[in-house]
FIVEXTI-287398 format. One record per residue (C-alpha): residue in one letter; z negated, x negated, y; chain. Coordinates in steps of 0.1 Angstrom, whole numbers. Example, Ala and Ser with C-alpha at 12.3 -4.5 7.8 and 13.67 -1.06 7.14 Angstrom:
FIVEXTI-287398
A; -78; -123; -45; A
S; -71; -137; -11; A
end
This chain:
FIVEXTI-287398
X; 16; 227; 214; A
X; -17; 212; 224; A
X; -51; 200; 211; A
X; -56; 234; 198; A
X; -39; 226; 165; A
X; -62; 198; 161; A
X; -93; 224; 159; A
X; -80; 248; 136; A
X; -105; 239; 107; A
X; -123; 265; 93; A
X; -100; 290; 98; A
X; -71; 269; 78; A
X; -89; 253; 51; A
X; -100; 276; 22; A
X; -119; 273; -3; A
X; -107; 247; -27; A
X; -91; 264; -56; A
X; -111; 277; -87; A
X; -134; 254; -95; A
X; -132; 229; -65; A
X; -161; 234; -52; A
X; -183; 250; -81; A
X; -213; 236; -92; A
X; -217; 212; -124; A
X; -244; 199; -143; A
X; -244; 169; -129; A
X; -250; 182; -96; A
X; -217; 168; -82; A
X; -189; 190; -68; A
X; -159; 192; -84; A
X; -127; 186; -65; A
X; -95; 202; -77; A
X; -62; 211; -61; A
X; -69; 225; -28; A
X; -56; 260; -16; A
X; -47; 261; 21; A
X; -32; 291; 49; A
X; -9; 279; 73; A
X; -4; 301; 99; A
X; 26; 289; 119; A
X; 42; 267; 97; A
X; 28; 237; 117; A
X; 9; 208; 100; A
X; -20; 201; 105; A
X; -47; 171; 95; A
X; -64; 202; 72; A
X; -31; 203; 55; A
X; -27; 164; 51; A
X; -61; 161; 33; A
X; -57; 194; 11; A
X; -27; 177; -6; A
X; -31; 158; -40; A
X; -20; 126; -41; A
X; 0; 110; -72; A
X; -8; 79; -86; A
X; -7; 66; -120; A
X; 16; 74; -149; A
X; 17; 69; -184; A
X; 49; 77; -206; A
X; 43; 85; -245; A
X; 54; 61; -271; A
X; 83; 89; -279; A
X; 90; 93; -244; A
X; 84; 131; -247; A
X; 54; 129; -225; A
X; 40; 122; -193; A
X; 3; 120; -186; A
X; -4; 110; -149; A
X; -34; 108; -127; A
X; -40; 128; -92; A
X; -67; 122; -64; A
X; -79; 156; -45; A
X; -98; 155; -14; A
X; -132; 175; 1; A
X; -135; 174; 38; A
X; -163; 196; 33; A
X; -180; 170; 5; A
X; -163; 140; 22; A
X; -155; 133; -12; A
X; -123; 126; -32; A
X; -115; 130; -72; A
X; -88; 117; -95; A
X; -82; 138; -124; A
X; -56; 137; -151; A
X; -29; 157; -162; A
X; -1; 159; -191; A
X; 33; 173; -190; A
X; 66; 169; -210; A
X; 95; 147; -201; A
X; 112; 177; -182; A
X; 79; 186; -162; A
X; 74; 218; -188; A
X; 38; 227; -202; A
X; 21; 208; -171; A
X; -17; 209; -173; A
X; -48; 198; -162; A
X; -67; 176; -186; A
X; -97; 163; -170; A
X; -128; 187; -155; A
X; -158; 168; -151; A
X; -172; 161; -116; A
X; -162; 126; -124; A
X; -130; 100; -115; A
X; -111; 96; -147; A
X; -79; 73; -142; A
X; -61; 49; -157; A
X; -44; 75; -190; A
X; -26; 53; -214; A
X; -8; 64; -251; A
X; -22; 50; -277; A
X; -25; 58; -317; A
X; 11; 67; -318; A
X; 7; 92; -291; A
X; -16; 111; -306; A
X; -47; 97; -282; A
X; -45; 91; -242; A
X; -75; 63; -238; A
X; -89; 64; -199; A
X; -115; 53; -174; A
X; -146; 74; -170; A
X; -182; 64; -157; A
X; -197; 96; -171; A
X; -219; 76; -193; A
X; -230; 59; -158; A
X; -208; 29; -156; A
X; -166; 30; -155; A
X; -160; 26; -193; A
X; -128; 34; -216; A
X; -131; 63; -236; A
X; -104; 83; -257; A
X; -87; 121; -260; A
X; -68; 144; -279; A
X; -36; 151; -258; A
X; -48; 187; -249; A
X; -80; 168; -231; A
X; -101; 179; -260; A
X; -122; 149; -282; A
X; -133; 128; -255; A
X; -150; 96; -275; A
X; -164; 66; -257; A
X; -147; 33; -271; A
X; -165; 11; -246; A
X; -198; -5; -238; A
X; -193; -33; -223; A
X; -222; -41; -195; A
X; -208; -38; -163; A
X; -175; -15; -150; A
X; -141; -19; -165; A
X; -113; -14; -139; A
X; -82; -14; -160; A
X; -72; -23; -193; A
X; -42; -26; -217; A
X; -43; -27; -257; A
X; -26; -48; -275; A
X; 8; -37; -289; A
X; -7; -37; -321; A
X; -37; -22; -311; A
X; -58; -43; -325; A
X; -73; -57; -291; A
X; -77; -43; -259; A
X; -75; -67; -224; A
X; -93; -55; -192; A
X; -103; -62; -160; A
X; -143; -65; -150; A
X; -158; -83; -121; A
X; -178; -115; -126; A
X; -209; -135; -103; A
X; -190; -158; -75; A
X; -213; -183; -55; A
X; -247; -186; -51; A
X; -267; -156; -36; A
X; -295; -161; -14; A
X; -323; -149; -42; A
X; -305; -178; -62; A
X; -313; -210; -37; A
X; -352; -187; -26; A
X; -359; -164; -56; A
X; -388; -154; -33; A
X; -365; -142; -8; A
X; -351; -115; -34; A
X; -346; -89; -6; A
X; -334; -109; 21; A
X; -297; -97; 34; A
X; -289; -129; 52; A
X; -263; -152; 35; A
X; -257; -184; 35; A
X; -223; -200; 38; A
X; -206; -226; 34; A
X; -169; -226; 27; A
X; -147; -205; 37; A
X; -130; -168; 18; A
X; -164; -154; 22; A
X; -152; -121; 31; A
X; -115; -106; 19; A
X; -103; -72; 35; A
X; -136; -54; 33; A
X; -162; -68; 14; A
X; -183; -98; 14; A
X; -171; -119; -14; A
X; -194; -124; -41; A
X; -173; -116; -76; A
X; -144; -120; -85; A
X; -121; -100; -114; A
X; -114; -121; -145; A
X; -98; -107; -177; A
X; -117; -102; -210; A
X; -105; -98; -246; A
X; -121; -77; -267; A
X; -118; -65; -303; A
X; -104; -29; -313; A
X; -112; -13; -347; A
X; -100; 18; -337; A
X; -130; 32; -332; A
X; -154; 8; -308; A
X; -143; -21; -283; A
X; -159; -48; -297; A
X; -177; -77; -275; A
X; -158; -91; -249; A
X; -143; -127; -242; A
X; -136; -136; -209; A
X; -106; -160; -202; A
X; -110; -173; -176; A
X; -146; -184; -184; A
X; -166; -205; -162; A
X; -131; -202; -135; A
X; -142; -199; -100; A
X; -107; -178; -94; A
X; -94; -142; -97; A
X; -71; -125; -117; A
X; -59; -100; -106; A
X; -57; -113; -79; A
X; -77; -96; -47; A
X; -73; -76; -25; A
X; -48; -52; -46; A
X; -41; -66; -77; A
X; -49; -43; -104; A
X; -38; -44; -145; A
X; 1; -44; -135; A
X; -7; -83; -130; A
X; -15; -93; -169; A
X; 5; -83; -198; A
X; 5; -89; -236; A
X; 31; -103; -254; A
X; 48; -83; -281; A
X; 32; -97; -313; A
X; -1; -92; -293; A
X; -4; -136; -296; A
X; -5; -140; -258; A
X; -13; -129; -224; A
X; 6; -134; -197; A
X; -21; -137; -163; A
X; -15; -139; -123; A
X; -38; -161; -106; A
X; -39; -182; -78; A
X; -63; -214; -92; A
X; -79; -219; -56; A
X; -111; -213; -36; A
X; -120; -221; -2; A
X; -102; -233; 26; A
X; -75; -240; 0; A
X; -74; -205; -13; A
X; -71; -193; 28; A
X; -44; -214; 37; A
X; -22; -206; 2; A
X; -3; -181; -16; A
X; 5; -201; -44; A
X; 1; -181; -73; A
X; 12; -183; -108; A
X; 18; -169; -140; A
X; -4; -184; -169; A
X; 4; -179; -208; A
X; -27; -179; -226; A
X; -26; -176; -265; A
X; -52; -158; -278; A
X; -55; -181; -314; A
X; -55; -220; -297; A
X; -72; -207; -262; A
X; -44; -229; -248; A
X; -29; -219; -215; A
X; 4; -227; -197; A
X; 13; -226; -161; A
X; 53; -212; -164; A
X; 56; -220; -129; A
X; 51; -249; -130; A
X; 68; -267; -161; A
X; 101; -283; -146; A
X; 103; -304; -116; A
X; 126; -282; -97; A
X; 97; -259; -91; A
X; 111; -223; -70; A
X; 80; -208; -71; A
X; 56; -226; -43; A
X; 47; -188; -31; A
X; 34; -156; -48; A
X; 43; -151; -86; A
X; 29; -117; -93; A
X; 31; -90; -118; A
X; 43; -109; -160; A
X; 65; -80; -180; A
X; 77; -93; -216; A
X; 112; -84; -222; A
X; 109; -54; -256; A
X; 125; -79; -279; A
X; 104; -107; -268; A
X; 124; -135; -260; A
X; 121; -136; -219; A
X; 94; -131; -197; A
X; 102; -116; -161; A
X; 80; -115; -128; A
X; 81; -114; -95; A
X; 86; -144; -72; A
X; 80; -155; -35; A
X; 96; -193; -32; A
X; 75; -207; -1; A
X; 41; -214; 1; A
X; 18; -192; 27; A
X; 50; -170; 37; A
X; 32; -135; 25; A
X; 64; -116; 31; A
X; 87; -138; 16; A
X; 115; -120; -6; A
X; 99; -109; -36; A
X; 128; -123; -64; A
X; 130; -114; -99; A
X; 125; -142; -119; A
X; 134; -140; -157; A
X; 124; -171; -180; A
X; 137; -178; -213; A
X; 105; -189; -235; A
X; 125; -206; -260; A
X; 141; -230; -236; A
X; 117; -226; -205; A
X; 149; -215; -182; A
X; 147; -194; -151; A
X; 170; -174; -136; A
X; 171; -153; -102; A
X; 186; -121; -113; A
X; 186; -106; -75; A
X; 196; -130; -54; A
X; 227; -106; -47; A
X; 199; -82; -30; A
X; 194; -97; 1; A
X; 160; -79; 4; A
X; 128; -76; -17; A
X; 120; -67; -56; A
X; 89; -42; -52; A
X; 89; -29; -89; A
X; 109; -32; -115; A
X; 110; -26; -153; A
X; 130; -40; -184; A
X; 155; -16; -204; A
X; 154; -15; -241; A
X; 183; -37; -246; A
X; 165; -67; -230; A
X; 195; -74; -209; A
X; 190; -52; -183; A
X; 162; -50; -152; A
X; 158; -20; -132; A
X; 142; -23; -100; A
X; 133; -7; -63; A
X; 141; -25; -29; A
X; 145; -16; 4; A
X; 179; -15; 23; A
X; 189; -2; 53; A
X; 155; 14; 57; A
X; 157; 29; 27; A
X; 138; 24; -7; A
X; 167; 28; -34; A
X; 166; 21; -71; A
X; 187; -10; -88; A
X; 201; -27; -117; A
X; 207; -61; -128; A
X; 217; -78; -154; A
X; 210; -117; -165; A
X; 242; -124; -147; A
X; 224; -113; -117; A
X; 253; -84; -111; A
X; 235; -60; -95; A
X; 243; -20; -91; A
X; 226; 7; -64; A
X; 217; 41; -90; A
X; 202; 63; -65; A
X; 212; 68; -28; A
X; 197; 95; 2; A
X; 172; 96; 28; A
X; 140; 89; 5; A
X; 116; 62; -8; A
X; 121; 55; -45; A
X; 84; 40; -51; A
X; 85; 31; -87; A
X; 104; 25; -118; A
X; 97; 23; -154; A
X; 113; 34; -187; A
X; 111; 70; -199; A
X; 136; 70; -226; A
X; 169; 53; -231; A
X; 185; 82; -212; A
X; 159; 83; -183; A
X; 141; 65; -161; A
X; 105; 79; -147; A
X; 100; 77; -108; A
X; 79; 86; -80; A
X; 96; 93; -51; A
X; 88; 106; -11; A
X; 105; 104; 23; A
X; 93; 109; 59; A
X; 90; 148; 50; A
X; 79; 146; 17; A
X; 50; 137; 0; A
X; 47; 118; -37; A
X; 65; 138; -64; A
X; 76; 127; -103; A
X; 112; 126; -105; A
X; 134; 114; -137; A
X; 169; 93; -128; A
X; 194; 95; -155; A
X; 213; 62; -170; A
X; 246; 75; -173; A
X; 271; 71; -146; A
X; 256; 101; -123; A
X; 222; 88; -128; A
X; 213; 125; -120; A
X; 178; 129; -105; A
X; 157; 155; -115; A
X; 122; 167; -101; A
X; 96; 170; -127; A
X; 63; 176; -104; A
X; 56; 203; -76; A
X; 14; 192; -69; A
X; 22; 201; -33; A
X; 49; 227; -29; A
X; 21; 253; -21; A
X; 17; 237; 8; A
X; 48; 226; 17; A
X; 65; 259; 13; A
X; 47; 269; 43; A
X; 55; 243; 64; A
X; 82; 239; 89; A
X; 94; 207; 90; A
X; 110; 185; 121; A
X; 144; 171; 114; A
X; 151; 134; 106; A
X; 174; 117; 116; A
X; 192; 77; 115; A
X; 200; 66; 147; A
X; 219; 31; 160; A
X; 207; 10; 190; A
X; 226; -19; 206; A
X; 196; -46; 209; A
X; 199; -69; 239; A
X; 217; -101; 217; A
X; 244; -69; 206; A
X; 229; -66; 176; A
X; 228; -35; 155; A
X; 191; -16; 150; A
X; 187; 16; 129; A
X; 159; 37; 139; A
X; 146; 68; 124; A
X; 136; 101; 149; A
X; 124; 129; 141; A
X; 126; 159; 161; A
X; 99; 188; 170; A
X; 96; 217; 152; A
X; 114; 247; 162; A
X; 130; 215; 184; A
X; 154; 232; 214; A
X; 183; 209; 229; A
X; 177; 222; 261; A
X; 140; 217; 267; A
X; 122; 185; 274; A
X; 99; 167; 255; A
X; 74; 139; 255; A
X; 82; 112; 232; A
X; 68; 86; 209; A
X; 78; 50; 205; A
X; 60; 43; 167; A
X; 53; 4; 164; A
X; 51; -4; 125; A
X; 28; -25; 110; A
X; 31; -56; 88; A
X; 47; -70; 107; A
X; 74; -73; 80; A
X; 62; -36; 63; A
X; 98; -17; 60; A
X; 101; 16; 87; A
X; 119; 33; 55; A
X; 117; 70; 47; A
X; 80; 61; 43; A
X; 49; 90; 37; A
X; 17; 84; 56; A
X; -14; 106; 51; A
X; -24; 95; 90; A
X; 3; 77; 108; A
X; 25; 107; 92; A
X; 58; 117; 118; A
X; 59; 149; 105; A
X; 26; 162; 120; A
X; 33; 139; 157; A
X; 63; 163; 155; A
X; 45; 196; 146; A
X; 27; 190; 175; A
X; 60; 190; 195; A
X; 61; 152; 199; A
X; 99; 136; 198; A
X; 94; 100; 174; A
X; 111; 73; 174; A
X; 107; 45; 147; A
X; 127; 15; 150; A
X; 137; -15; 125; A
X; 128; -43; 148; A
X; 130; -77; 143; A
X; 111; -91; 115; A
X; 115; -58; 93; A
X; 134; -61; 56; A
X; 163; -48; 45; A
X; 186; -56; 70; A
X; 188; -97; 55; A
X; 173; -123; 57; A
X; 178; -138; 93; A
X; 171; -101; 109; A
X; 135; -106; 88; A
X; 121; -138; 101; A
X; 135; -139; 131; A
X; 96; -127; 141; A
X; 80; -155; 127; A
X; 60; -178; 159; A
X; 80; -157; 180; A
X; 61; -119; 183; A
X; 68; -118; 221; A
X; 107; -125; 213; A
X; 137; -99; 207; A
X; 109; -81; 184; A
X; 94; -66; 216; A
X; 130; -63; 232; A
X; 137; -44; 204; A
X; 113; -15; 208; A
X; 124; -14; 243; A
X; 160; -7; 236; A
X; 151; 22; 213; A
X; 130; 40; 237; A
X; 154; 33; 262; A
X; 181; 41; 244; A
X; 169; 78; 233; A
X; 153; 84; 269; A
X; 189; 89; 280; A
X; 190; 118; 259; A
X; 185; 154; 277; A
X; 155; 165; 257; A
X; 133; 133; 259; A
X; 115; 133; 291; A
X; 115; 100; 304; A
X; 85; 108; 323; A
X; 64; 116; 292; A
X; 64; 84; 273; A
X; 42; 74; 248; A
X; 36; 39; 226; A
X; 14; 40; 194; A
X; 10; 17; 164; A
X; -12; 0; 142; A
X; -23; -37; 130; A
X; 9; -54; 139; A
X; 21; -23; 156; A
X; -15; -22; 173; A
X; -6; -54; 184; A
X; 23; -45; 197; A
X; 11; -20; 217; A
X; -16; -42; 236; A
X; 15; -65; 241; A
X; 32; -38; 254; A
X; 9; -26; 276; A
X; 14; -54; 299; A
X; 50; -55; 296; A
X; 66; -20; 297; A
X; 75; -17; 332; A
X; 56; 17; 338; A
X; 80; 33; 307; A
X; 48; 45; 290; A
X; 21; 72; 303; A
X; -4; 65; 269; A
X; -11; 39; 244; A
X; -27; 40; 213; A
X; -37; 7; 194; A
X; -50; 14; 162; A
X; -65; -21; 145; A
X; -42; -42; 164; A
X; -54; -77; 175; A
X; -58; -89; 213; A
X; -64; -122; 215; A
X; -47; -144; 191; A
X; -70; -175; 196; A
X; -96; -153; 186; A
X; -76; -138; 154; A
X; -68; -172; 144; A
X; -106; -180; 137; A
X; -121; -145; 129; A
X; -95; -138; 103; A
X; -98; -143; 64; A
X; -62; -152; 50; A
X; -54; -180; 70; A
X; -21; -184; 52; A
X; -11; -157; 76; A
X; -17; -170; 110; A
X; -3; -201; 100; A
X; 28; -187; 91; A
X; 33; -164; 115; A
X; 15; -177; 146; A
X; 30; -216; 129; A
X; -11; -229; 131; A
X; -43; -231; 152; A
X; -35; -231; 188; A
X; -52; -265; 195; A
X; -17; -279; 179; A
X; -5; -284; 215; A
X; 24; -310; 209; A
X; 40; -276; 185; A
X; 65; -259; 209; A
X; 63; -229; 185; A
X; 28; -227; 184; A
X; 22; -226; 221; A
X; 50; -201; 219; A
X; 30; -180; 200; A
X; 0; -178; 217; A
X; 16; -179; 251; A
X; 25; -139; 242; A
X; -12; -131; 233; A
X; -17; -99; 244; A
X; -53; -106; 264; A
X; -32; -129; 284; A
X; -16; -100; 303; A
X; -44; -73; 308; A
X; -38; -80; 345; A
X; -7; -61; 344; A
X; -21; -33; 324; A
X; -19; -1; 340; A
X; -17; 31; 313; A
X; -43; 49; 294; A
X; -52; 30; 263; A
X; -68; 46; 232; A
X; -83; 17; 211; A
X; -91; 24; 173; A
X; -110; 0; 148; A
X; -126; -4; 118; A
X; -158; -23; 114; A
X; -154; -33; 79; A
X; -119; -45; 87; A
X; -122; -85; 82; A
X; -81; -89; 85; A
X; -85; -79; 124; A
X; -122; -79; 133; A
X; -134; -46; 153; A
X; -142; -76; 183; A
X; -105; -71; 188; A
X; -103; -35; 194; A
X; -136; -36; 216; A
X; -126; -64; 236; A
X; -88; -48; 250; A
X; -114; -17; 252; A
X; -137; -35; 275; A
X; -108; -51; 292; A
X; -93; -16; 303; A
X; -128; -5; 314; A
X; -135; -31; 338; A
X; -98; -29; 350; A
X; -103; 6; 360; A
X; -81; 20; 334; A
X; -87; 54; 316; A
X; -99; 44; 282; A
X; -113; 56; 251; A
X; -127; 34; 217; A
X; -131; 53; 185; A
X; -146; 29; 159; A
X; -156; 37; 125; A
X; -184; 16; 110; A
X; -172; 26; 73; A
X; -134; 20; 73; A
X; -118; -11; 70; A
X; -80; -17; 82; A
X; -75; 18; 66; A
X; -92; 54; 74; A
X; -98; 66; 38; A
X; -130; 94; 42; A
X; -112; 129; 45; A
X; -139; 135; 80; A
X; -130; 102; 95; A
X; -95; 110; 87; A
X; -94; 141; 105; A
X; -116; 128; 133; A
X; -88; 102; 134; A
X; -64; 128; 139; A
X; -78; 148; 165; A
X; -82; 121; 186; A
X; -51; 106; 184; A
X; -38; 142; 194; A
X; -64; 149; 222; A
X; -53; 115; 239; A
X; -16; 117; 239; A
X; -19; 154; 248; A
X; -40; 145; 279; A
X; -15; 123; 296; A
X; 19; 136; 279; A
X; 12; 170; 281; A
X; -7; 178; 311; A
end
């Protein structure tokens, strides 16, 4: 199939469904669950952005109850929309709460269930407001000056803690209030800029008074603090919690700034009580101190007695296993509850009986839910080819999960706690699409890396795929460079749509990947030119022995580390490949140590600035920058950036463009002023996607 498919717009994409698109007082649009033809089962980038993505969910105090948010998309308007809807535990009586042209997010119980509190800026500014259940009553409970971007009441509701952003640094209009519309800035330290935005707040958390009626004013903690919590880019409400007499507050923040804050992920979990304004660092309180890394994400035990969170235990290793830690706050003891998991904690919950943890990790490229006790015994519940995203209590016979997979997008599922642990789907937001799509098969497949090691990679096969035809084929680079290749769902690098467009993928677990232990993971770290590289080659050699691939038709694509890995690639491959495409990859690692923000990163990984010439691993890491070898490059290169992405500066994509151009190499550069290390405008996206497409059909296809 060829760039055709890419151009079916119009013709595919309906009108959005009902009221999508109908006018509203406000003027603004609003976006509801799209309505889409598909014409030959095919997917298509149309079909990608018509879905509704999951996101949030809320379970009532009588766990009978499920309100949850989802995010529709206009390509038309450019525009997206989160709205929220209610359902019962068993995914009955599913409905639609939420029908102004607004974002409303963040649904919470409270009142005994007989409210659902939420984040609205229909009064102009993001504020919390209040509901019936049925979406009737709306009140506004907030009116606090500025935008509130997540909250949590008390357990006694009679407080309410949220997140809102507060002035960091001087501005220019402050050091020449003359100047008041100058846009220059003036800087002198460094984290000045952080993924996509020129740093000048930062979140704190504020305490508030609740009457039951009005949010009353607000106190911030961490007043007259130079430092974040949550912490950014990411961290949202999930990173504070109350204690359960409402006393305390358990906070994430890494007390840094500057250089200091750059070079460190040293973060920690504070206990602030609410009556003496006293705070303790739990981290740090013994002298056999495990947690030098990231210590994210504070979750009371329900009796109260423990407090659990997740920990990293070296300082500026980002990808460092995420461990459970659970403290005793009577006797200030820690314990490691998954150190049998040889692989990361990425969300977790406590049962009711305080004894028990459940959690989600990734094994064998897989993303399975867990249990543990304090003992640290722990038990696999689920098992398949899926992603198990999330955890968190439903009742004491359920848990309440979002799950997807390489051919499956976000759906609410419920695990049962008895021996089973049956799992039941409770959602369907996307099943009028996906019932008309065809869908290529998936499947594991072991490779014999050059040491004899043993790497599981995932293909997946065309559409309509025929044993005895040939076809061009994809080696996928991941990301990270420690970012799992598990049954993983991508609204643009998605394999399901490079194999409607009759594309053969193949997705490895290199080297430095989790879930395969420890010594498989950082194996990568200071060496990205190592058996990382050696193992991408093995897999597309490996499957290129196959009848169906042609050899001949080769293709290398990949983004951010992947992106990297392509450009390294490119002057290593030994003619294999026919096309590249580097999507915010970086190409010359003297210039990514400088230009980049979180310097704890490139220290780690790249082991420090390359002027350290006496380090044998530093040289050895810069030796196998990418720029290095453009004289060997020789195959079509697509190069894709984002100018508002500060992780990997567009310089990076535009200079291995510019290098192919005055090499005499067919290139192309697609840059997006707008988008940072992400595509996230539903045009872009698509434009994204047709040009991917277009380039791997010119030289694979024709």
């Amino acid at each position: 199939m060829k760039s055709n498919l890419m151009t079916m717009t119009a013709a595919m994409l309906l009108a959005a469904s009902g009221q999508a698109n109908a006018g509203t007082p406000s003027g603004k649009p609003f976006i509801g669950k799209q309505e889409i033809s598909i014409q030959d089962g095919r997917m298509t980038p149309e079909a990608l952005w018509a879905m509704g993505r999951i996101g949030e969910t809320s379970v009532s105090p009588d766990g009978k109850q499920i309100a949850y948010t989802v995010s529709y998309y206009s390509v038309k308007d450019n525009a997206s929309h989160t709205v929220i809807y209610t359902m019962n535990a068993d995914g009955s009586n599913n409905r639609m709460l939420t029908a102004t042209p607004e974002n409303e997010s963040s649904p919470a119980w409270i009142k005994g269930g007989t409210k659902i509190a939420f984040l609205t800026p229909q009064g102009g500014s993001y504020q919390l407001w209040e509901m019936n259940p049925d979406g009737t009553g709306r009140k506004q409970l907030s009116e606090y000056k500025g935008d509130i971007e997540g909250f949590k009441f008390s357990p006694d509701e009679t407080k309410v803690l949220f997140i809102a952003q507060v002035k960091y640094g001087k501005r220019t209009s402050d050091l020449y209030p003359d100047l008041d519309k100058a846009s220059g800035r003036v800087i002198n330290d460094l984290m000045y800029k952080h993924w996509d935005e020129w740093v000048e707040t930062v979140p704190h958390p504020f305490i508030a008074d609740f009457d039951g009626n009005k949010v009353g004013e607000a106190a911030d903690i961490l007043a007259g603090e130079p430092y974040e919590s949550p912490m950014k880019p990411f961290g949202g409400i999930e990173q504070l919690a109350w204690s359960n007499d409402s006393k305390q507050i358990a906070y994430t923040c890494r007390k840094k700034t500057g250089v200091a804050y750059s070079q460190s992920t040293d973060s920690d979990i504070y206990l602030y009580d609410i009556e003496t304004r006293q705070t303790r660092n739990l981290c740090k309180e013994d002298a056999n101190d495990q947690n030098k890394g990231y210590d994210t994400n504070p979750k009371f035990s329900p009796d109260g007695t423990r407090i659990a969170w997740q920990s990293m235990e070296r300082d500026g290793y980002e990808s460092d296993r995420n461990r459970l830690c659970v403290m005793n706050l009577s006797t200030g003891e820690k314990t490691y509850v998954t150190e049998a998991f040889q692989s990361g904690v990425d969300d977790y919950c406590w049962a009711p009986d305080s004894e028990t943890l459940y959690f989600t990790g990734v094994w064998h490229a897989t993303s399975m839910i867990h249990s543990t006790n304090l003992k640290g015994e722990v038990e696999q519940l689920t098992e398949g080819m899926y992603d198990y995203a999330s955890v968190k209590m439903l009742n004491d016979k359920q848990l309440l999960t979002m799950r997807h997979s390489l051919s499956e997008a976000d759906e609410l599922f419920t695990v049962g706690l008895k021996k089973d642990h049956k799992v039941t789907r409770i959602t369907s937001e996307n099943d009028h699409i996906f019932n008309q799509l065809k869908k290529g098969k998936v499947e594991p497949r072991w490779t014999k890396t050059v040491d004899g090691k043993d790497m599981l990679s995932w293909v997946v096969y065309p559409v309509d795929f025929d044993p005895n035809k040939k076809y061009p084929t994809l080696l996928f680079c991941e990301g990270g460079p420690q970012s799992p290749v598990s049954q993983f769902w991508s609204y643009r690098w998605n394999l399901q749509i490079m194999a409607a467009n009759d594309y053969i993928i193949i997705a490895p677990n290199r080297r430095g990947l989790p879930g395969f232990g420890m010594e498989w993971l950082e194996e990568i770290s200071t060496n990205y030119g190592g058996h990382c590289m050696d193992d991408y080659l093995s897999a597309i050699d490996d499957i290129a022995k196959e009848p169906y691939v042609d050899k001949d038709r080769l293709g290398c694509v990949g983004a951010s580390f992947g992106g990297y890995s392509v450009y390294w690639l490119a002057g290593h491959h030994n003619k294999r490949f026919k096309a590249f495409i580097a999507h915010d990859g970086f190409f010359n690692m003297e210039q990514q140590y400088l230009e980049t923000e979180e310097l704890w990163f490139t220290n780690w990984d790249l082991g420090g600035p390359y002027w350290e010439k006496d380090d044998p691993a530093v040289q050895r890491s810069y030796a196998n920058s990418p720029h290095l070898f453009v004289d060997k490059w020789d195959t079509p290169i697509l190069c894709i950036h984002g100018e508002k992405d500060f992780r990997i500066l567009a310089s990076q994509g535009m200079a291995a463009f510019n290098a192919a151009i005055l090499r005499g190499i067919p290139a192309e550069l697609l840059v997006f002023p707008d988008e940072n290390h992400w595509v996230l405008k539903p045009q872009n996206g698509i434009l994204w996607q047709r040009t991917f497409f277009r380039w791997l059909d010119k030289w694979l296809k024709n």
